[in-house]
N, C-alpha and C positions, 0 to 999 in steps of 0.2 A: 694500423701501423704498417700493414702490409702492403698497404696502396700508396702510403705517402713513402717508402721506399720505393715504390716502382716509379713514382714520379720522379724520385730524387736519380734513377736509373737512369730514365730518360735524359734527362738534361745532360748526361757524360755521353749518352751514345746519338747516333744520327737514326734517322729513321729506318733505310735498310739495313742495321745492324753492324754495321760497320760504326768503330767510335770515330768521332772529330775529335777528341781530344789524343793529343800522341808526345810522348816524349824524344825532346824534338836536341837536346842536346846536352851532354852532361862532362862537367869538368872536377875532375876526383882534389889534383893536389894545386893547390890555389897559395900563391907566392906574393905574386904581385898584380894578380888579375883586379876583378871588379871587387868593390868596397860590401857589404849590405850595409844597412841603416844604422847599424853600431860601429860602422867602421871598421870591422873586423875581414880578415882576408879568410873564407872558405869554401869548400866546395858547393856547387849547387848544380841543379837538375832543372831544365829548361821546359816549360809542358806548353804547346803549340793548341791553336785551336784551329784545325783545317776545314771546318764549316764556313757558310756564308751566314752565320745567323752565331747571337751571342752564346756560352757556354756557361755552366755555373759548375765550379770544379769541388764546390764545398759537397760534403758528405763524402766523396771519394778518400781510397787509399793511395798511399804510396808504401810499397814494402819495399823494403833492400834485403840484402842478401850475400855475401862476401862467401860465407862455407855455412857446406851442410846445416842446416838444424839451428844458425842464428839468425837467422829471419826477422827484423822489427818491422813494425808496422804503426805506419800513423794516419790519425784520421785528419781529416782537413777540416776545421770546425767551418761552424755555420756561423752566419749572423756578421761575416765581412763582406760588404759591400764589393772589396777587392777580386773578390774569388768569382767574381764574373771577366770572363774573356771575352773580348771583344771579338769580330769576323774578323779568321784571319793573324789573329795578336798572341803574343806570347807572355809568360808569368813563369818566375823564376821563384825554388824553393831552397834554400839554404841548408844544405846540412852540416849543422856544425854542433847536432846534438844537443841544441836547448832550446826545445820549443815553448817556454816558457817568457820567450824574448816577440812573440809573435807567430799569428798565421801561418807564418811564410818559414818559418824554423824550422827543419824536421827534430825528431829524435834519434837519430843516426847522423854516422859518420862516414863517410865512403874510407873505402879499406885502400891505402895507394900503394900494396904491394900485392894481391891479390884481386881475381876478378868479382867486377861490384856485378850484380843482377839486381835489373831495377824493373819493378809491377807498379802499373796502375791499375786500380778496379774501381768498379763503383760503390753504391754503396751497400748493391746486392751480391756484394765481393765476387764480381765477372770482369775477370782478365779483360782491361781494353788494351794494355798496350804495353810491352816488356822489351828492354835490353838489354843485352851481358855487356858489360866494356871491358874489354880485354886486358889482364893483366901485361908488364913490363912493356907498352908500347906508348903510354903514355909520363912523359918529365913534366915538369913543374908549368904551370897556367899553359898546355895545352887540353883540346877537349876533344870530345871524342863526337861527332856531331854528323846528323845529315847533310849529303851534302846539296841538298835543297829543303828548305822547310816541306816538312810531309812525305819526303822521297821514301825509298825503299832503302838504298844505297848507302852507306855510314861510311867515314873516312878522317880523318886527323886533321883538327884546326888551328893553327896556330906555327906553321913551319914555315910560312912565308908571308911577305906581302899582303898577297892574292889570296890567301888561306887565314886569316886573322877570326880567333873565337868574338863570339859576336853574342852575349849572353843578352836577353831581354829584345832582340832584334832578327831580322832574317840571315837565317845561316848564310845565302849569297846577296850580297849586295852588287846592283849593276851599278857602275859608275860612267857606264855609259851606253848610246844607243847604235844596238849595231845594225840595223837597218838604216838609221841617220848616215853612218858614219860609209856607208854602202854606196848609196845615193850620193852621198858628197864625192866619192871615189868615182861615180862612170858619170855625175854633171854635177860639177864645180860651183859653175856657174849660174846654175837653175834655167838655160836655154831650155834643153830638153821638156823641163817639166813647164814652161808659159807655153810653148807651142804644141802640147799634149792636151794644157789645158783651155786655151782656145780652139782646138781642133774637136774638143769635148764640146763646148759651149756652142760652134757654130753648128755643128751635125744634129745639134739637138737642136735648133731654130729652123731648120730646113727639113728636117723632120714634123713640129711643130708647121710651119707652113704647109707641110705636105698632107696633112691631117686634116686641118683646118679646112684647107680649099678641097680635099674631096669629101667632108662634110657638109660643107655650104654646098655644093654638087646638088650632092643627094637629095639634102633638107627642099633644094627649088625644085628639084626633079619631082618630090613627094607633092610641095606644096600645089607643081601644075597640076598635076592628074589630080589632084582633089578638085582641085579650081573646073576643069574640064569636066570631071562628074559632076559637079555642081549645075553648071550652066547647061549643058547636055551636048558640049562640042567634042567631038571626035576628030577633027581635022587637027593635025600638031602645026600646019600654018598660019591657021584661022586663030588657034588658040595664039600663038608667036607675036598675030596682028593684032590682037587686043590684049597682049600684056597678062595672058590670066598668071596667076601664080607667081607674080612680081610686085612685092612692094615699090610706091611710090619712090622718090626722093623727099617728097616732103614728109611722108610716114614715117622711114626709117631717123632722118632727123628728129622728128616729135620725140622718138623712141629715145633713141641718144641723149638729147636733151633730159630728158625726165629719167634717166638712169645717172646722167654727170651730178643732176641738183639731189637726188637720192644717195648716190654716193658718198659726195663731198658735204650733206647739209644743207646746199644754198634755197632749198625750195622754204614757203611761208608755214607758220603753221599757225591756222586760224582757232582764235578762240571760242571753244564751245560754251560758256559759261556764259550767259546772257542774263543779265540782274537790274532790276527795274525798282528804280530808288523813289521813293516819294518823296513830292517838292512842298515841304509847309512853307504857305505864306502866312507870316504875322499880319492881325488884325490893323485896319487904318480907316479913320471915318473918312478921311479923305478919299480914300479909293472906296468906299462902299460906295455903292450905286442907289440906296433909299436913301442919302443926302442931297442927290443930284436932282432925284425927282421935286419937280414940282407940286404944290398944292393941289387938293382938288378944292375948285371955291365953294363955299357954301351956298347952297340955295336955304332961297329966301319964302 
């Protein structure tokens, strides 16, 4: 029992000890906010998964806590499918005090005139992640939320526009890119970036030629002096006058050739299977050759 709780530990915390799972946003007095699955308007509690890898939140608690000494606590059953988070993704838990309506129901109610304190543990009841929401700052469907999924930072959602509660989704949504929108400000036009990126393109070909030809350099410079120890010349004119160390014109074509047809396919490919069939001829008196022979005559 003791080991299939430390596995069920595992899965709520990340490997250096720090949890991935975190409570990522929580809305007490619920008016006109998000629906749950009964259609009913209540509060809920937002649990983020800030790993790159899936989480399974089942076996964990949630405790709340409004004053001293009334603490509830509920367990998150096992055996839904749902209760794994995906990299990244977020699961919303309802408190609206009847967890007999599902999973995702707590059995608590956040208090909306007192401060709520909210725990998650695992299932070896180790504190992974706690927040107090502060009493009298929060009115009706605002939330109390990071203000980035996983940040440190907490701040009030819902006072504006640009601040709107975002339950089941990233606390900041970009609606746009401000590096785009940067680049569009100092080139319009995209002049700047075709002449960056052919200026890119040619310095790499002229670099790539510059490579190349003092490698072929080299390679003939190697290939003489072996050709010269070969042949036993020491004179660099004598060798110059016979060419050592210099493929043909008609070599390096051979070469070419039989690299284009290796390439592209075009060479033959001869069959190895050689199969020698035997030819029956049917029997014919006609063609037998002891019809054609003549008599031997009888001696007398």
């Amino acid at each position: 029992m003791s080991v299939f709780l430390a596995l069920t530990a595992v899965s709520c915390a990340s490997g250096d000890g720090e949890s991935k799972l975190l409570i990522n946003e929580v809305l007490v007095k619920n008016v006109a906010n998000f629906q749950d699955d009964y259609g009913q308007h209540s509060g809920w509690i937002e649990i983020f998964n800030k790993s790159y890898g899936s989480a399974n939140i089942a076996g964990c608690y949630l405790k709340v806590s409004s004053q001293p000494g009334d603490t509830s606590s509920y367990f998150i059953p096992k055996g839904d499918v749902l209760t794994v988070i995906k990299p990244r993704q977020h699961t919303l838990f309802w408190a609206d005090g009847m967890p007999n309506r599902g999973t995702f129901h707590i059995n608590c109610v956040l208090d909306t005139i007192n401060p709520n304190w909210i725990g998650l543990y695992d299932s070896g009841k180790k504190l992974l992640d706690s927040v107090t929401v502060p009493a009298g700052v929060l009115s009706a469907d605002l939330s109390w939320a990071r203000i980035n999924d996983g940040s440190k930072e907490w701040e009030i959602k819902g006072t504006s526009d640009s601040k709107y509660v975002t339950p089941s989704t990233n606390n900041q949504t970009l609606d746009k890119n401000v590096k785009m929108d940067k680049f569009e400000e100092h080139d319009k036009n995209g002049f700047g970036m075709a002449i960056s990126a052919m200026a890119v393109v040619f310095s790499g070909l002229v670099l790539l030629y510059i490579l190349f030809k003092f490698i072929g350099k080299v390679s003939i410079a190697l290939s003489k002096r072996k050709a010269m120890k070969v042949k036993g010349v020491t004179c660099e004119k004598e060798a110059k006058e016979k060419k050592l160390g210099e493929a043909q014109g008609e070599v390096i074509a051979a070469i070419s050739m039989a690299l284009h047809e290796l390439q592209n396919g075009d060479h033959d490919y001869e069959e190895t299977v050689l199969t020698i069939t035997r030819v029956k001829r049917s029997y014919s008196p006609w063609s037998s050759k002891i019809y054609s022979l003549r008599e031997t005559p009888n001696r007398r």
